[in-house]
C-alpha positions as CSV (number, residue, x, y, z in Angstrom):
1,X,0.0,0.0,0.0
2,X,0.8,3.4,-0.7
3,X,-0.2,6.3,1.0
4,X,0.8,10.1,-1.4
5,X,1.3,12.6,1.5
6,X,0.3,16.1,-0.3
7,X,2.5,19.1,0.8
8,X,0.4,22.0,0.2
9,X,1.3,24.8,2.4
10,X,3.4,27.7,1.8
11,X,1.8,31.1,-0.5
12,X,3.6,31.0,-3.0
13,X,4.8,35.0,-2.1
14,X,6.9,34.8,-5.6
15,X,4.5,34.6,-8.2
16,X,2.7,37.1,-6.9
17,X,-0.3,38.9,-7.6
18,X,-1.4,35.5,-8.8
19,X,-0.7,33.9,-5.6
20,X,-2.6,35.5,-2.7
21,X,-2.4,34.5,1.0
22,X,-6.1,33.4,0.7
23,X,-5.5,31.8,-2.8
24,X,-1.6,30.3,-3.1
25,X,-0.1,28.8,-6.0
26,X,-1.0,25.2,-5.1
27,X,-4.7,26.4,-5.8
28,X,-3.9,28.1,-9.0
29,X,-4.1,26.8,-12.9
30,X,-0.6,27.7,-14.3
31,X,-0.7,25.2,-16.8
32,X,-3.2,23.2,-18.3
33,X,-6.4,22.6,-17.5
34,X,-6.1,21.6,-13.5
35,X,-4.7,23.4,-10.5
36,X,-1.0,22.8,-9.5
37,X,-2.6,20.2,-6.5
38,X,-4.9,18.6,-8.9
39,X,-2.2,17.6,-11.5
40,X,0.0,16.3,-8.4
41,X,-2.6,14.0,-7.7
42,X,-3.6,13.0,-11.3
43,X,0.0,12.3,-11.7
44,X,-0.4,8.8,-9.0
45,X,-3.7,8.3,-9.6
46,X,-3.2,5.4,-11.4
47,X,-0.1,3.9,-10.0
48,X,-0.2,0.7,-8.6
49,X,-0.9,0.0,-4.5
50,X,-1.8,3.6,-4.7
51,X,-4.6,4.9,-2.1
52,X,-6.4,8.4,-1.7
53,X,-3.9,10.8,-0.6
54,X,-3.7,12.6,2.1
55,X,-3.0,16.1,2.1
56,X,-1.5,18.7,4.2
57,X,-2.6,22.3,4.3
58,X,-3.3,25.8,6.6
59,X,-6.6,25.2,7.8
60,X,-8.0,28.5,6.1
61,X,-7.5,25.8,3.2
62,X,-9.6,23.2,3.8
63,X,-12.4,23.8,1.9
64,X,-10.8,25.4,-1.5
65,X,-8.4,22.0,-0.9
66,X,-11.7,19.5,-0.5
67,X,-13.6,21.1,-3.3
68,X,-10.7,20.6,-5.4
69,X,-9.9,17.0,-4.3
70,X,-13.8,16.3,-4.6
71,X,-13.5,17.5,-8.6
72,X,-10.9,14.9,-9.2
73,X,-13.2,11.9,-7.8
74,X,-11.7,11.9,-4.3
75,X,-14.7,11.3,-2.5
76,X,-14.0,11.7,1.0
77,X,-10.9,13.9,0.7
78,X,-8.6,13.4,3.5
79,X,-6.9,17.2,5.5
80,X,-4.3,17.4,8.0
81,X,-5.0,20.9,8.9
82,X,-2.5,22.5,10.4
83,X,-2.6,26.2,12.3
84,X,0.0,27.1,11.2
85,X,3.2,25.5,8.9
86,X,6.1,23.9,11.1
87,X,8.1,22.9,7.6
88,X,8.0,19.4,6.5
89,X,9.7,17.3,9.3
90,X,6.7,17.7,11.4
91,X,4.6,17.7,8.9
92,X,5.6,14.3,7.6
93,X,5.4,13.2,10.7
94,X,1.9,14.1,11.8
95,X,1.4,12.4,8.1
96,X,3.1,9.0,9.1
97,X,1.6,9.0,12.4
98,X,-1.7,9.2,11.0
99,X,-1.3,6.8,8.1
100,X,-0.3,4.2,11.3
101,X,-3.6,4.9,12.9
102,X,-5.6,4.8,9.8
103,X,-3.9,1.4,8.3
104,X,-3.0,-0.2,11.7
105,X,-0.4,-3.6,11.5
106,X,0.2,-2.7,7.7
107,X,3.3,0.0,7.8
108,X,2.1,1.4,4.8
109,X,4.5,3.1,2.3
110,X,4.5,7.5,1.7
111,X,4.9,9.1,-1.5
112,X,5.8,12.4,-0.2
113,X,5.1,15.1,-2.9
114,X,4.7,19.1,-3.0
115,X,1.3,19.9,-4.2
116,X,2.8,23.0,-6.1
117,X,5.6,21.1,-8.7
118,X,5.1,20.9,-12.2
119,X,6.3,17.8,-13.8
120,X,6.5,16.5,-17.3
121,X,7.0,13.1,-19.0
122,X,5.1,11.1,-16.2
123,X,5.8,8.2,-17.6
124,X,9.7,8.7,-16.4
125,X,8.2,9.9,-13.0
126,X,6.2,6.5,-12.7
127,X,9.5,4.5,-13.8
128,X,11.5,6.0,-11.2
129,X,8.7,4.9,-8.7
130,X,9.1,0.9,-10.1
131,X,12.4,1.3,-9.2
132,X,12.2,2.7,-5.5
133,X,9.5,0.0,-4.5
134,X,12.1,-2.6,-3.9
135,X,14.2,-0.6,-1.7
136,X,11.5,1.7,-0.1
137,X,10.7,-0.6,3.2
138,X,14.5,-0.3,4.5
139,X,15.5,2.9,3.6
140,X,14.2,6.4,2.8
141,X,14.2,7.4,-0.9
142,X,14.3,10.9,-2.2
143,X,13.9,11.7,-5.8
144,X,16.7,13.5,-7.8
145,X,16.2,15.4,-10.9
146,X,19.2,15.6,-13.4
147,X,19.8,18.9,-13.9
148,X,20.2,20.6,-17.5
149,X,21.9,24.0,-16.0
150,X,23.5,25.3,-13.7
151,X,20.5,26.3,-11.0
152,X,21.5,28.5,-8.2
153,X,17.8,28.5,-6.3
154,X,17.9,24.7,-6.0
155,X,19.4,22.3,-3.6
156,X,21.5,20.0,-4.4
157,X,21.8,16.1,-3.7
158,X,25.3,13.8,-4.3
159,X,25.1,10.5,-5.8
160,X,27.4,8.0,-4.2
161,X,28.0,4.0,-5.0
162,X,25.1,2.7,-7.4
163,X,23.5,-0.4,-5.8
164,X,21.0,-1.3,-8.3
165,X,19.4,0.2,-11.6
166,X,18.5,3.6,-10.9
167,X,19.8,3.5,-7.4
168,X,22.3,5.1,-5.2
169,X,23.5,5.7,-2.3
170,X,23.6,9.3,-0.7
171,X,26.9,11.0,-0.5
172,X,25.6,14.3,0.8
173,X,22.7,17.2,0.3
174,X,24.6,20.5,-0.6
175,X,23.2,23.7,0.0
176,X,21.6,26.0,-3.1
177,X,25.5,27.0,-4.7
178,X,26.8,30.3,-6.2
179,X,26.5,30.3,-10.3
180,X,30.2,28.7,-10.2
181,X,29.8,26.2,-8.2
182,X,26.6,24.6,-10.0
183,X,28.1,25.0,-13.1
184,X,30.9,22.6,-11.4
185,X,28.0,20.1,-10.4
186,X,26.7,20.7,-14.1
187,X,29.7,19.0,-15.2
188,X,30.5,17.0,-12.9
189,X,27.5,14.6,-13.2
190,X,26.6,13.1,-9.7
191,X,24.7,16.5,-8.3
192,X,20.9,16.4,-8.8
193,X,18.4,18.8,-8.2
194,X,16.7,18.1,-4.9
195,X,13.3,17.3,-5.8
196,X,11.6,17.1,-2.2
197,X,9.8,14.0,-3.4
198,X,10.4,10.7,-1.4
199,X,9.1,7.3,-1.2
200,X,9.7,5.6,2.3
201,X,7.5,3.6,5.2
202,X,5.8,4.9,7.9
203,X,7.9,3.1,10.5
204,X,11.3,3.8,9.0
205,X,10.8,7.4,8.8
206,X,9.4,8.0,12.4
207,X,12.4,5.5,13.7
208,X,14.9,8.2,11.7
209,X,12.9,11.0,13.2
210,X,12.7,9.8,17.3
211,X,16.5,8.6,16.6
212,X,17.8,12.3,15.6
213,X,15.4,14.9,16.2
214,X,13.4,13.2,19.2
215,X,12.1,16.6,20.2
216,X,9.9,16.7,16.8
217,X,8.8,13.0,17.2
218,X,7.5,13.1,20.7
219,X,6.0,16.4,19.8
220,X,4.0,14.9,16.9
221,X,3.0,11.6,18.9
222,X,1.6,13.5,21.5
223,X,-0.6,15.9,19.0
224,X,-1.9,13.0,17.6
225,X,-3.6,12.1,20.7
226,X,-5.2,15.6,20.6
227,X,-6.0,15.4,16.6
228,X,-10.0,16.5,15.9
229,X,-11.5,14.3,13.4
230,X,-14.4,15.5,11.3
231,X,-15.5,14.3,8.0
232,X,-12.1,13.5,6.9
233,X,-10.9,16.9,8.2
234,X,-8.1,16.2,10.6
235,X,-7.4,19.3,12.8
236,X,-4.2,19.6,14.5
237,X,-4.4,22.2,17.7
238,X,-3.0,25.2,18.2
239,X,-0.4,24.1,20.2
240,X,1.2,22.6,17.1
241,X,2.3,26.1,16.5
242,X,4.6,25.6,19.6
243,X,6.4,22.5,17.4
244,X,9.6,23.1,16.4
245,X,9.9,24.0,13.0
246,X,12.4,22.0,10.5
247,X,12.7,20.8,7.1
248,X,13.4,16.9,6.6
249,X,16.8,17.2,5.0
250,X,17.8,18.7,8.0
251,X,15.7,16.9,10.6
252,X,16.5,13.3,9.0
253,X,18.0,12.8,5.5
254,X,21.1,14.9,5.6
255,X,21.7,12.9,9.2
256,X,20.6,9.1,8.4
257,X,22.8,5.9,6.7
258,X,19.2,4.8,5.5
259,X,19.1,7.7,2.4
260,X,19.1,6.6,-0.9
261,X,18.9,8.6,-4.4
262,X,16.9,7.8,-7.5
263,X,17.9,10.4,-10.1
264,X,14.9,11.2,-12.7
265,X,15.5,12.5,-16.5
266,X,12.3,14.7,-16.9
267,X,11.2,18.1,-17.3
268,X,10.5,19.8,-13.3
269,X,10.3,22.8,-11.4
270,X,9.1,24.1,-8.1
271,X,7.8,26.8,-10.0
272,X,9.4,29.3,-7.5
273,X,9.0,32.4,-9.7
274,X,7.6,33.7,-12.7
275,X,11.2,33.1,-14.3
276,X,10.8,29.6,-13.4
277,X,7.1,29.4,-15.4
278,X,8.7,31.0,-18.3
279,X,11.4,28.3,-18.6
280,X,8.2,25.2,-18.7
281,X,5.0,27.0,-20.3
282,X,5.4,26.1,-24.2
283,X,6.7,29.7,-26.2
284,X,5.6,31.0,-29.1
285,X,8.2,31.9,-32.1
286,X,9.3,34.9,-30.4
287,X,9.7,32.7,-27.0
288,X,7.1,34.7,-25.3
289,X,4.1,33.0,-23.7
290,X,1.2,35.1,-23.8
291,X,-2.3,34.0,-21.5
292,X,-5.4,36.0,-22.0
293,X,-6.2,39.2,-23.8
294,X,-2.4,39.7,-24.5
295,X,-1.3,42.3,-28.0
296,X,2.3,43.0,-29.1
297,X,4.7,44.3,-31.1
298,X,8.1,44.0,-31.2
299,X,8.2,41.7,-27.7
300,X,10.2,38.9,-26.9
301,X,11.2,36.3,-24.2
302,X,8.5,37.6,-21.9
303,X,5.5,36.1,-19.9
304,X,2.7,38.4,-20.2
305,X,-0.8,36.9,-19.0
306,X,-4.1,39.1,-18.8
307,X,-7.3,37.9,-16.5
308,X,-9.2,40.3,-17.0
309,X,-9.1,43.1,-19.9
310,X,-6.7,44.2,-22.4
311,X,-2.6,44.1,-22.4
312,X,-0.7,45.3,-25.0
313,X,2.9,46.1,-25.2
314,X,5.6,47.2,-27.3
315,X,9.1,47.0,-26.7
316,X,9.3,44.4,-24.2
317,X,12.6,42.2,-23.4
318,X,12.9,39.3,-20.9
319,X,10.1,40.8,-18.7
320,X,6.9,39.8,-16.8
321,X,3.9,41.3,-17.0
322,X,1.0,39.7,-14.7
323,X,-2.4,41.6,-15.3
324,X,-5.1,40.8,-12.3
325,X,-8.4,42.7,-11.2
326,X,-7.0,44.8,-8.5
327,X,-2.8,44.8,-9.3
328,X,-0.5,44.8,-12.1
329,X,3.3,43.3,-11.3
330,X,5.3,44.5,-14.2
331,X,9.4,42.9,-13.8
332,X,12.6,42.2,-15.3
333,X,12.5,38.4,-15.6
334,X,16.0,38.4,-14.2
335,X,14.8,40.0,-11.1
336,X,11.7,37.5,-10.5
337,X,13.3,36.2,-7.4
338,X,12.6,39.5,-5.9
339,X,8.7,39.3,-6.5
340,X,9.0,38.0,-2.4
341,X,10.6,41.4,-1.5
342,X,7.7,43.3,-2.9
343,X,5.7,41.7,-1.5
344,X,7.2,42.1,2.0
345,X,7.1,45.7,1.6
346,X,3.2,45.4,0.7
347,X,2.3,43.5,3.9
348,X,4.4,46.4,6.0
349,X,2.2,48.7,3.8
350,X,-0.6,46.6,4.8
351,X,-2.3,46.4,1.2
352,X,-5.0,44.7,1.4
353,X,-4.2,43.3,-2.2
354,X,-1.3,40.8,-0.4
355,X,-4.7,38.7,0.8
């Protein structure tokens, strides 16, 4: 059995004034017909062992989450809601613990997955999976994505000693590098992008968790005495809040002799600015991609996208140009990254726009 665990926190502060505090980029249709969440699980719907997911979220989520899980056939969607986000080591955990309680004696296995990925070439995603499975009861898996240049907003993960097809052993998680230093992992050719995808049990991964961050373990156990079942919707307490906070390379992988690396060939990205879209959407001849009500003249390499009336533009060069009912972002796509600085300076503003 396998259980997909659903990361879909975080608001997605870079890409906006698409992404809003009440609406986040997990929520939104950046490509094709489905939100970011919905393609993540139409992506394992059909693999095999696979059960409903379960899927972790702010509680001011649950509803826009469940309506969207109900339109993909999920009919009793299953929500950890959680107060507020403690990053994914507790997360995970409150995930693993639950999967135990839900699917007692049968240490199901966790597909953990970010709700807010794009991913191409499935196919190659669902190979990678058939060649975890053997491994995934012993050890924890994460998924590496070869990279096809040199990426300085990524982490990256080193491939040690292959042990099977596909499989290797983890030499070490390296933080994201200066331009030089990925174009040194570029050519290397044992650095992968770190995916934040991994396949592991239930058991193993709370084991790992109780042996080197017990604080976060014991934490988790204890809020799962307190969890608030209703209608699928699983509400942690407010208390959580008081969890320490910690990611699971930290917490776990960067930490355990159990890690291993399958590296995937496909076409991904964590979609962590409008930069980011730009280099997945398909372009047009003059590599723009234009969404909406969109006219121009003499504009290229650009991602201009209109919602609700008229853009035109003339002139335009590697530049963003996000058109919504009540703000316009227009940026340098080289400065993309900094979309998250705006948007500081609009909550100290208090603009009401942020929510």
């Amino acid at each position: 059995m396998i259980i997909p665990i659903i990361l879909a926190g975080g608001t997605g502060s870079r890409l906006w004034p698409l992404s809003r505090e009440a609406y986040p980029k997990q929520l939104l249709t950046l490509a094709g017909e489905n939100s970011m969440l919905q393609e993540t699980i139409k992506r394992i719907q059909n693999l095999d062992q696979i059960v409903d997911p379960i899927v972790i979220c702010n509680k001011q989520y649950r509803f826009l989450v469940a309506e969207q899980m109900l339109e993909m056939g999920i009919e009793v969607p299953r929500l950890i809601l959680e107060p507020t986000g403690r990053n994914t080591a507790p997360a995970i955990a409150m995930a693993a613990e639950l999967a135990n309680q839900l699917y007692p004696h049968q240490d199901p296995l966790l597909l953990i997955l970010p709700a807010d990925h794009l991913i191409q070439e499935t196919e190659r995603f669902r190979s990678g999976m058939d060649a975890a499975l053997p491994f995934a009861k012993d050890h924890l898996i994460t998924f590496g994505i070869e990279p096809t240049y040199p990426e300085t907003g990524y982490g990256y993960i080193r491939a040690g000693e292959a042990i099977a097809t596909q499989v290797h052993q983890v030499a070490a998680f390296v933080e994201k590098p200066k331009l030089e230093v990925a174009e040194i992992y570029l050519s290397e050719g044992d650095y992968y992008w770190n995916s934040g995808m991994f396949l592991f049990s239930a058991h193993v991964y709370l084991q790992e968790l109780e042996c080197f961050r017990p604080d976060i373990a014991n934490f988790c156990k204890q809020e799962l005495q307190t969890i608030h079942n209703a209608d699928g919707f699983f509400a942690l307490s407010e208390r959580f809040s008081e969890c320490p906070s910690e990611s699971i390379d930290y917490a776990v992988m960067e930490e355990t002799d159990k890690a291993l690396i399958i590296p995937l060939d496909l076409t991904w990205s964590d979609v962590g600015s409008f930069a980011a879209l730009h280099d997945v959407l398909p372009h047009d001849e003059n590599n723009n991609i234009l969404q909406g009500d969109v006219t121009c003249i003499e504009t290229k390499n650009c991602l201009i996208r209109a919602d609700h009336r008229l853009v035109a533009t003339i002139g335009l060069d590697n530049h963003i140009v996000i058109e919504t009912p009540d703000a316009v972002l227009v940026a340098h796509k080289d400065y993309s990254q900094k979309v998250k600085d705006l948007v500081a300076q609009l909550k100290i503003q208090q603009r009401k726009e942020l929510t």
